[in-house]
FIBAKE-949528 format. One record per residue (C-alpha): x, y, z; residue in three letters. Coordinates in Angstrom, 1 decimal, padded with zeros to 4 digits. Layout:
ATOM_X_Y_Z_ALA .
...
//
This chain:
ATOM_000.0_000.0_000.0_UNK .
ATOM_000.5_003.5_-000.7_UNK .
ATOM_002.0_005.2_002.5_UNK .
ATOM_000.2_008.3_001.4_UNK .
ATOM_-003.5_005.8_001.6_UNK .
ATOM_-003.3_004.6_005.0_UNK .
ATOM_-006.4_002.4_005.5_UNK .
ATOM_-008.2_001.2_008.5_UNK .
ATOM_-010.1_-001.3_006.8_UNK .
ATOM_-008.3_-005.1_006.9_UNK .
ATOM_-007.7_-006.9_004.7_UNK .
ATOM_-008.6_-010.8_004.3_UNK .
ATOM_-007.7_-013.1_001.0_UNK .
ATOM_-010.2_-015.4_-000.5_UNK .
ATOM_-009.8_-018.7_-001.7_UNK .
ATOM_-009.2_-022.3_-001.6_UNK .
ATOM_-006.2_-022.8_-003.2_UNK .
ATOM_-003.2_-023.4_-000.6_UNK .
ATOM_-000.5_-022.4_-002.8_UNK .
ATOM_-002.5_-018.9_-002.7_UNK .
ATOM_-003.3_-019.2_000.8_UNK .
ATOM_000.5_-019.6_001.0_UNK .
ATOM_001.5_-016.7_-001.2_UNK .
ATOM_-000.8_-014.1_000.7_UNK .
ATOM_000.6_-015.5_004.5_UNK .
ATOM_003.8_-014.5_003.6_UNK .
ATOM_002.5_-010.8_002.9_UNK .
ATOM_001.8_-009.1_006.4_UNK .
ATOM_-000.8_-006.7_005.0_UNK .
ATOM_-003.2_-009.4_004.7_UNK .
ATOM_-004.9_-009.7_008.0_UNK .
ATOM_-007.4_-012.7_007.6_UNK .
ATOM_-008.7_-015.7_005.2_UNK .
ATOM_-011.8_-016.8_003.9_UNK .
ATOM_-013.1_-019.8_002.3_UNK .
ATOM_-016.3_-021.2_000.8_UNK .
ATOM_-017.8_-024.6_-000.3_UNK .
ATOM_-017.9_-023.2_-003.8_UNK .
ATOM_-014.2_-022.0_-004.2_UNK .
ATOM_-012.9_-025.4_-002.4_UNK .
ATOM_-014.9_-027.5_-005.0_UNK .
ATOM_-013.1_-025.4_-007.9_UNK .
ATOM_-009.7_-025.8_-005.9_UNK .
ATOM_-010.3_-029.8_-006.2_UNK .
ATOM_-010.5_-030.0_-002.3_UNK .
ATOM_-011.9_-033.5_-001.9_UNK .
ATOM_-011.1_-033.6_002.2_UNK .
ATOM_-012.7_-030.9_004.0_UNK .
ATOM_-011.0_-031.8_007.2_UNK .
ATOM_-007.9_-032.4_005.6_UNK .
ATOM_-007.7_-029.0_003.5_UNK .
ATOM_-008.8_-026.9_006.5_UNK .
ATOM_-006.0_-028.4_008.9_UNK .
ATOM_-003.6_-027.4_006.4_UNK .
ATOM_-005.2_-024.2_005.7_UNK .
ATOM_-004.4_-023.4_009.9_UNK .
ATOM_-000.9_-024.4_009.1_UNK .
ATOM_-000.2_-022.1_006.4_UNK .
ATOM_-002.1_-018.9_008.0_UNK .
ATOM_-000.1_-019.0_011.0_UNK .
ATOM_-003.2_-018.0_013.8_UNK .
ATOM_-004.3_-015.4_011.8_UNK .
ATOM_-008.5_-016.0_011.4_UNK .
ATOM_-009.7_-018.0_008.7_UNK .
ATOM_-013.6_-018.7_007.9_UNK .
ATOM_-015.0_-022.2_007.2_UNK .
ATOM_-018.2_-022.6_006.3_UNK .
ATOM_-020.7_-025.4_007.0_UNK .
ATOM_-022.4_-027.0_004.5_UNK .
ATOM_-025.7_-029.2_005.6_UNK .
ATOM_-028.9_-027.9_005.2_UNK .
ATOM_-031.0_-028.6_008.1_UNK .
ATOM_-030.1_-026.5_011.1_UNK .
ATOM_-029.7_-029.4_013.3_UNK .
ATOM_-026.8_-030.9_011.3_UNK .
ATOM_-025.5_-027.3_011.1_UNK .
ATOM_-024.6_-026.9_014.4_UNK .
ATOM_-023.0_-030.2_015.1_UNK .
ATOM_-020.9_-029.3_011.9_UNK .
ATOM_-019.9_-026.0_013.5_UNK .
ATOM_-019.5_-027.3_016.7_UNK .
ATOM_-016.7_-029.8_014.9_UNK .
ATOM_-015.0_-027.4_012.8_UNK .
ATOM_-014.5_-024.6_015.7_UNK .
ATOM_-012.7_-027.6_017.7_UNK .
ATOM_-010.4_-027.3_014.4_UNK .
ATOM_-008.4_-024.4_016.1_UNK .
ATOM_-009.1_-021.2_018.0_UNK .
ATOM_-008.6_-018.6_015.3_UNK .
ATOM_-011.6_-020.3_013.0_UNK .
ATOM_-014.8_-018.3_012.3_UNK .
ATOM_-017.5_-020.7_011.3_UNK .
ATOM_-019.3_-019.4_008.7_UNK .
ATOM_-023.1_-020.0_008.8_UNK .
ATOM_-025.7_-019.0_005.7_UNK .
ATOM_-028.2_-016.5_006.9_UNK .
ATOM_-030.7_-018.8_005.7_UNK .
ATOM_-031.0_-022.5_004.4_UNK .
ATOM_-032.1_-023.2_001.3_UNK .
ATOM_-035.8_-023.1_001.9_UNK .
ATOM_-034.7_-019.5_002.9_UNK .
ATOM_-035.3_-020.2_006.4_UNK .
ATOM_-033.6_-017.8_008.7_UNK .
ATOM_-030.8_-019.2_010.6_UNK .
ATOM_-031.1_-016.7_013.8_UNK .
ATOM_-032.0_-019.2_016.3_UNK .
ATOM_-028.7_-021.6_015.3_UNK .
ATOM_-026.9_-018.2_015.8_UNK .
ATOM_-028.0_-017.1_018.9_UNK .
ATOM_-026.8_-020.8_020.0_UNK .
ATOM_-023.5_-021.0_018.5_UNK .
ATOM_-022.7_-017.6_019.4_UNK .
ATOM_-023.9_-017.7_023.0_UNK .
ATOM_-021.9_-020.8_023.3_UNK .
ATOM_-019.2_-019.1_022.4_UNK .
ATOM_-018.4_-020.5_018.5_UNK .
ATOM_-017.0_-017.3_016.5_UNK .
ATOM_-019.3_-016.9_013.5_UNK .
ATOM_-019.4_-015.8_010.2_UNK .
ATOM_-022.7_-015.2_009.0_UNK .
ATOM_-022.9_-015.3_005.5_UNK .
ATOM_-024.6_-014.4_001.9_UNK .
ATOM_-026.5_-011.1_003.3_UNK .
ATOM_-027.9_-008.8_001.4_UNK .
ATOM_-029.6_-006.4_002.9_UNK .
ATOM_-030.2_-004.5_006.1_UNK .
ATOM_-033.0_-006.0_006.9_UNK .
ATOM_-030.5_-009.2_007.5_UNK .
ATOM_-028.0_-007.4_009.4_UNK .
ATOM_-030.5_-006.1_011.9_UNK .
ATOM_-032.0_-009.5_012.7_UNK .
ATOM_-028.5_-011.6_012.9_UNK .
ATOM_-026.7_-008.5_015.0_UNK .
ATOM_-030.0_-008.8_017.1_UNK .
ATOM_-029.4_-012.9_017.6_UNK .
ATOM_-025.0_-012.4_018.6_UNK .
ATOM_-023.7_-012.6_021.8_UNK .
ATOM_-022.5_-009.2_023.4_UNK .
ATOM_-019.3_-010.8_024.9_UNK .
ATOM_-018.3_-013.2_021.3_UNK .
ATOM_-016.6_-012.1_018.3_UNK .
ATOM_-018.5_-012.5_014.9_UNK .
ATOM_-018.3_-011.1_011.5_UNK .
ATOM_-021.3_-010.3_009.5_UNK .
ATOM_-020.5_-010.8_005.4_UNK .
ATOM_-022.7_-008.7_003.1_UNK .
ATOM_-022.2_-009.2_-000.2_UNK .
ATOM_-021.8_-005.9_-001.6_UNK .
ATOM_-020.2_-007.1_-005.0_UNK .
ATOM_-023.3_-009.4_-005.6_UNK .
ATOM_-025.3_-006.4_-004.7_UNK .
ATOM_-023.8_-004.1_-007.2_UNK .
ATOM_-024.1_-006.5_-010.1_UNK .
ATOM_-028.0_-006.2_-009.5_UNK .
ATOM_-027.2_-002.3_-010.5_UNK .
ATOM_-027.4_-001.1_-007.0_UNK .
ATOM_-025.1_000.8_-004.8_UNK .
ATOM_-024.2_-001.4_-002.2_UNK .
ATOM_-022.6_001.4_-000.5_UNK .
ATOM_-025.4_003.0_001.2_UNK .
ATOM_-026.5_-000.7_002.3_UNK .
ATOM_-022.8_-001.2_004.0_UNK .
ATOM_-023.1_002.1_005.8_UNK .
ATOM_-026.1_001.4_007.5_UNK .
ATOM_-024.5_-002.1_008.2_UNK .
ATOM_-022.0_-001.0_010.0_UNK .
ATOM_-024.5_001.6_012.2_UNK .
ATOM_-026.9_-001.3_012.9_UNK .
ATOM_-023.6_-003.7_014.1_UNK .
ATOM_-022.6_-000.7_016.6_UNK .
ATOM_-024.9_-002.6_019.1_UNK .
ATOM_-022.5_-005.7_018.9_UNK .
ATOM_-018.9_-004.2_019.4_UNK .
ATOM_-017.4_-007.0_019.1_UNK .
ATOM_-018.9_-007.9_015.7_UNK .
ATOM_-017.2_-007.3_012.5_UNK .
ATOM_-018.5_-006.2_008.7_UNK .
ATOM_-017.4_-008.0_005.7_UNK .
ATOM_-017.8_-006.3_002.2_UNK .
ATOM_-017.6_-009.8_000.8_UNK .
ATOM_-017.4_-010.3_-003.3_UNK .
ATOM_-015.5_-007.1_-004.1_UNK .
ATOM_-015.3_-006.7_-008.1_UNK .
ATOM_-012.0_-004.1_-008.3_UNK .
ATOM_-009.2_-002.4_-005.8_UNK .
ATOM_-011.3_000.5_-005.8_UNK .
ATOM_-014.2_-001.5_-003.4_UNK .
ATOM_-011.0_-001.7_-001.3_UNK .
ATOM_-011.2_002.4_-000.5_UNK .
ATOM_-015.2_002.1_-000.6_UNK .
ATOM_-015.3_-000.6_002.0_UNK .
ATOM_-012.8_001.9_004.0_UNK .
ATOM_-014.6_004.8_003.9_UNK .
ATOM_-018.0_003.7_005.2_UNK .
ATOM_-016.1_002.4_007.6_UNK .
ATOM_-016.3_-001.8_007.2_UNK .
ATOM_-014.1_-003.4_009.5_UNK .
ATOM_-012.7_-006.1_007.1_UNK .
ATOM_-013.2_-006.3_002.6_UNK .
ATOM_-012.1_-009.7_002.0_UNK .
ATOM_-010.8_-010.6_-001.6_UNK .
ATOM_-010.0_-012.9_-004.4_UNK .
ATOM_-005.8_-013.0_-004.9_UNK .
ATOM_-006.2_-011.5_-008.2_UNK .
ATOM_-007.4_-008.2_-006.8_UNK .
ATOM_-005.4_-007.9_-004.0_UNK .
ATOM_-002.2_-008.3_-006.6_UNK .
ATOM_-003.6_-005.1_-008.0_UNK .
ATOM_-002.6_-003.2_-004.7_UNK .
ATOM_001.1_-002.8_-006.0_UNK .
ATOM_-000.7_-000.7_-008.7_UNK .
ATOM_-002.5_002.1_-005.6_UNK .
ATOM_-000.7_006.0_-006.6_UNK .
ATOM_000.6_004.9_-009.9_UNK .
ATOM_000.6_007.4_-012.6_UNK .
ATOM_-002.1_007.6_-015.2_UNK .
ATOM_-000.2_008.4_-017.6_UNK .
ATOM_003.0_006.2_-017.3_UNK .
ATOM_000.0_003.1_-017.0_UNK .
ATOM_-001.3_004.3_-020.0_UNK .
ATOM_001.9_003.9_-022.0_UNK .
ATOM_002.4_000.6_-020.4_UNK .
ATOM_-001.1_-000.4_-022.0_UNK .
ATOM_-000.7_000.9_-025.3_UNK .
ATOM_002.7_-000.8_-025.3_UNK .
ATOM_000.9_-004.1_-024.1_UNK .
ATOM_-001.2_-004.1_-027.2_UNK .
ATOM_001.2_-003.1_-029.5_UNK .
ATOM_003.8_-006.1_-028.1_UNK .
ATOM_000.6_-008.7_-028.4_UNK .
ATOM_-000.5_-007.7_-031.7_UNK .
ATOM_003.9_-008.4_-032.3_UNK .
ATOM_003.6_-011.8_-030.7_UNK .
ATOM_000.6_-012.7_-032.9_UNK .
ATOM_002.0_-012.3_-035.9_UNK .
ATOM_-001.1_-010.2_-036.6_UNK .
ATOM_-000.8_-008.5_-040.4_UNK .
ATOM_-003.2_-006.2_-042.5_UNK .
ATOM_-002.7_-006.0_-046.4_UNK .
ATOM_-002.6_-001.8_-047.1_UNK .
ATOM_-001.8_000.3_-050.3_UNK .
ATOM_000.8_002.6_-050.5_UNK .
ATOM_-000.1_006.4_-049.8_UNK .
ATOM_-000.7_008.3_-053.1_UNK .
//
């Protein structure tokens, strides 16, 4: 980062992959990890279990985020009870609904009051984040994800949605705002100044930080150069006339 952009907001990386999980440990501006069911099944994770005890090696007791995966609330909590035995720096993350978009509040208030640090996921709107804030435990940490890149590709501004998140969560000091799904760097400074505790993010777009302050005009040669060296590589070739 830019020493003349100092952020508060933290920053967690996004994936499944351990070689990247690897890759962004070793680079002390990233604060946190995430995971999902959807990015392990693209990594090729076959063992749960297996991949999330490496994934605690690699992070080195920074937080990380595994997410449960039954439907039916029952099974959820014995899955979350199971994973947070994993280690002590895991948020489990829990959907705010199932998929009969049944609201998950009472598993919650359970988990939470027992003292399981939860992610709750997929949220939308602030509807949501009222009625999980309402459902966590004063005295245990949790993070709230709304997915404010989701929200934006339905050609809405997610950014008065995350401001009123993070008034509504002032209730729960001790729980944290996501802006989960971030499309560009630039959700990076957006998530910061509504005041989100955390943006979490793909590698991909955190590799863009390097690029924070540069100048216009020098990444504008670059790009023109890019094409011109491409259309070299290609071999590419148009037939003109000669100037009369």
């Amino acid at each position: 980062m830019s020493p003349t952009t100092p952020l508060k907001v933290k920053l967690f990386a996004d994936g499944a992959d351990l070689s990247g999980i690897e890759e962004m440990a070793g680079n002390p501006a990233i604060k946190g990890f995430t995971t999902n069911p959807t990015l392990m099944r693209k990594a090729g994770i076959a063992d749960y279990k297996a991949f999330a005890l490496q994934a605690l090696q690699v992070v080195g007791g920074r937080p990380i985020s595994f997410e449960v995966f039954a439907d039916d609330f029952g099974e959820m909590e014995k899955q979350a009870f199971a994973i947070s035995s994993w280690g002590k720096n895991i948020y489990v993350k829990i959907p705010v609904t199932n998929t009969k978009g049944e609201f998950s509040g009472a598993l919650v208030e359970r988990l939470s009051r027992a003292g399981v640090q939860l992610n709750v996921t997929a949220l939308m709107t602030t509807g949501q984040v009222k009625r999980v804030t309402d459902r966590l435990a004063t005295e245990t940490p949790a993070i709230i994800s709304v997915f404010a890149g989701r929200i934006a590709d339905t050609g809405r501004d997610p950014l008065p949605i995350m401001s009123e998140a993070v008034n509504v969560m002032k209730a729960k000091p001790k729980a944290e705002l996501i802006w989960a799904s971030p499309r560009e760097l630039l959700n990076i400074f957006q998530a910061d100044a509504v005041g989100c505790h955390i943006i979490t993010a793909t590698n991909d777009i955190l590799k863009k930080l390097s690029l924070v302050g540069k100048d216009l005009e020098a990444y504008s040669l670059e790009t023109v150069a890019m094409f011109h060296n491409d259309a070299q590589a290609a071999g590419y070739s148009i037939a003109t006339r000669a100037a009369a």
